[in-house]
C-alpha positions in Angstrom: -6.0 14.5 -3.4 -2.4 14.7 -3.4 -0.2 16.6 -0.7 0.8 19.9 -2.2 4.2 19.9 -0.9 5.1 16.9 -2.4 4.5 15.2 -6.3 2.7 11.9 -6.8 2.9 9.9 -10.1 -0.1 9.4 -12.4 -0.6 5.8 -13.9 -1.2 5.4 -17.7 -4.9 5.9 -17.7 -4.8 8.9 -15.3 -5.6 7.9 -12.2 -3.3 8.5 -9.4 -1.0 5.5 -8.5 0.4 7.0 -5.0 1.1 9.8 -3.5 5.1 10.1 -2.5 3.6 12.1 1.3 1.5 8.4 1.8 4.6 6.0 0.7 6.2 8.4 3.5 4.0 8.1 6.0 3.5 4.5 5.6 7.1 3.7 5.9 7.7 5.9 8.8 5.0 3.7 10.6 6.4 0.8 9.9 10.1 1.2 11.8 12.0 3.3 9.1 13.4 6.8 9.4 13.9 10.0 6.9 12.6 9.0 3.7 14.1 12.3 1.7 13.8 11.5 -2.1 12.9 7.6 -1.2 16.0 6.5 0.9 14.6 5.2 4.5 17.1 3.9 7.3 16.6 1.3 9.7 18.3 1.4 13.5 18.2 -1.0 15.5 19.0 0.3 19.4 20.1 3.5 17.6 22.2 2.0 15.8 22.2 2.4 11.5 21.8 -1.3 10.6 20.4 -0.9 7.2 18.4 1.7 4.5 16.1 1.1 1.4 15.3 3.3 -1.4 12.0 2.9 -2.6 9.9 5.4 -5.0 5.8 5.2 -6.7 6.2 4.8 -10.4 3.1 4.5 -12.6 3.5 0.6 -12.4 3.6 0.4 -8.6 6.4 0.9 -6.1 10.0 0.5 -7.5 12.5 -1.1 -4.8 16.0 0.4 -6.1 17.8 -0.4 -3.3 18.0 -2.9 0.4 21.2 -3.1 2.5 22.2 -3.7 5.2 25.9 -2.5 7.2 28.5 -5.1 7.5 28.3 -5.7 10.9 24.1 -6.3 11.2 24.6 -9.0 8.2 23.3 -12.5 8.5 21.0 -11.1 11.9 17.7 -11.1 9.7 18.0 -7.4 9.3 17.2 -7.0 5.1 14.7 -9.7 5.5 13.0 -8.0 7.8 13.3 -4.6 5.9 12.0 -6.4 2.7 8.8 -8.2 5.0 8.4 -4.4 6.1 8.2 -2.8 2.2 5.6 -5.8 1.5 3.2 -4.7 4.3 3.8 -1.8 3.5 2.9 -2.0 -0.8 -0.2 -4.5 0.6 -1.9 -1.3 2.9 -1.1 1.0 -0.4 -2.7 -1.9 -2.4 0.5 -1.2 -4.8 2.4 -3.8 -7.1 6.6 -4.0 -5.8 8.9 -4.5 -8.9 12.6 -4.8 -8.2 15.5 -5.9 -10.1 17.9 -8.5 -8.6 21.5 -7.8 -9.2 24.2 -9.6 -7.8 27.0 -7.4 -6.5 30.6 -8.6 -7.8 31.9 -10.2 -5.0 29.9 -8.7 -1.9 26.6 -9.8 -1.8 24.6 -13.2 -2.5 24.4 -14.4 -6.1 21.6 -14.0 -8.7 20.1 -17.5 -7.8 20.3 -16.5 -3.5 18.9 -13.4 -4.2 16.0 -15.1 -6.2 15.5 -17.2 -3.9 15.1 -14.9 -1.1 13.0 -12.5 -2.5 11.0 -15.1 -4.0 9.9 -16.2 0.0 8.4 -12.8 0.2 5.8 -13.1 -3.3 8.5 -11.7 -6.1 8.3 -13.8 -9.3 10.8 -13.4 -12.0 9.6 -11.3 -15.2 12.3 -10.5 -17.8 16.3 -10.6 -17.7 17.3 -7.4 -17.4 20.7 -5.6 -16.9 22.9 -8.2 -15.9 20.2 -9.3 -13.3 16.4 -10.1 -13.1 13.3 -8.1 -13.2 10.9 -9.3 -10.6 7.3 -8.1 -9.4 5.3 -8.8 -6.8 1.5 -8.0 -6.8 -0.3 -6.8 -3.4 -1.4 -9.1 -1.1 -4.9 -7.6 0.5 -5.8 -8.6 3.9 -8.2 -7.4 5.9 -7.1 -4.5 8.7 -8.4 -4.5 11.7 -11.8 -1.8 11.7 -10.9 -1.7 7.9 -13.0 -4.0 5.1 -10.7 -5.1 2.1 -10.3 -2.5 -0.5 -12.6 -3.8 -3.4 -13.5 -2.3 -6.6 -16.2 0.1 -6.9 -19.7 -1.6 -8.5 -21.9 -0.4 -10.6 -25.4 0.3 -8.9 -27.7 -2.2 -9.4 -31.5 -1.3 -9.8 -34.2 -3.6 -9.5 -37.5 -3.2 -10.8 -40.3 -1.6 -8.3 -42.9 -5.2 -7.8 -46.2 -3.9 -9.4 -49.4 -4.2 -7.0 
């Protein structure tokens, strides 16, 4: 059941992908702040060293946007960030799907950015935009008190022994 003050998205075949309230709460729990219409910040002693934009699509969750301020660049900031979004897609059991786009002359290339998101699962999928589609799917590991999700399976009935 989805929380009434907030929408959720519906996959293809109808059944409900994610609601936007548990993206929110997962997120919060996992270091970032806010979270109004997807953007989450990330301080660091109270200090704004970075935000992602994140958002539940039919397909998954759709990463539009990591960064991190000039001055916390190169400290391991976005990568911890993008380790962060992963645990957080694996408790939601959600694909991530994200399109890497070099920005002209301030960021890493395509190939660096590839690269990088490619240590945390992302394969490439399709060119797209200047840049490159890539997904990731979830990884499911066990929680502690918690088994792995798994899919739901048909009752089985065997046949009552005859005396």
């Amino acid at each position: 059941m989805a929380h009434p003050a907030q929408p959720s998205v519906t996959s293809p075949e109808g059944g409900l992908a994610v609601p936007a309230w548990r993206l929110r709460r997962e997120m919060l729990a996992h270091g970032f702040t806010g979270g109004f219409r997807g953007l989450f910040l990330r301080y660091r002693d109270r200090v704004h060293v970075g935000e992602v934009e994140i958002h539940p699509t039919a397909l998954g969750l759709e990463l539009e946007l990591i960064t991190t301020q000039a001055r916390a660049r190169g400290q391991g900031v976005a990568t911890g960030m993008l380790r962060d979004i992963c645990i957080v897609a694996d408790r939601l059991a959600m694909p991530l799907r994200l399109t890497a786009v070099p920005l002209a002359g301030l960021g890493p290339s395509l190939e660096t950015l590839v690269g990088w998101y490619g240590k945390a699962g992302f394969v490439p999928i399709r060119p797209k935009d200047g840049g490159l589609r890539m997904g990731r799917r979830p990884v499911l590991r066990a929680m502690p008190g918690r088994p792995l999700p798994c899919p739901v399976l048909p009752e089985v009935r065997h046949p009552e022994p005859q005396p």
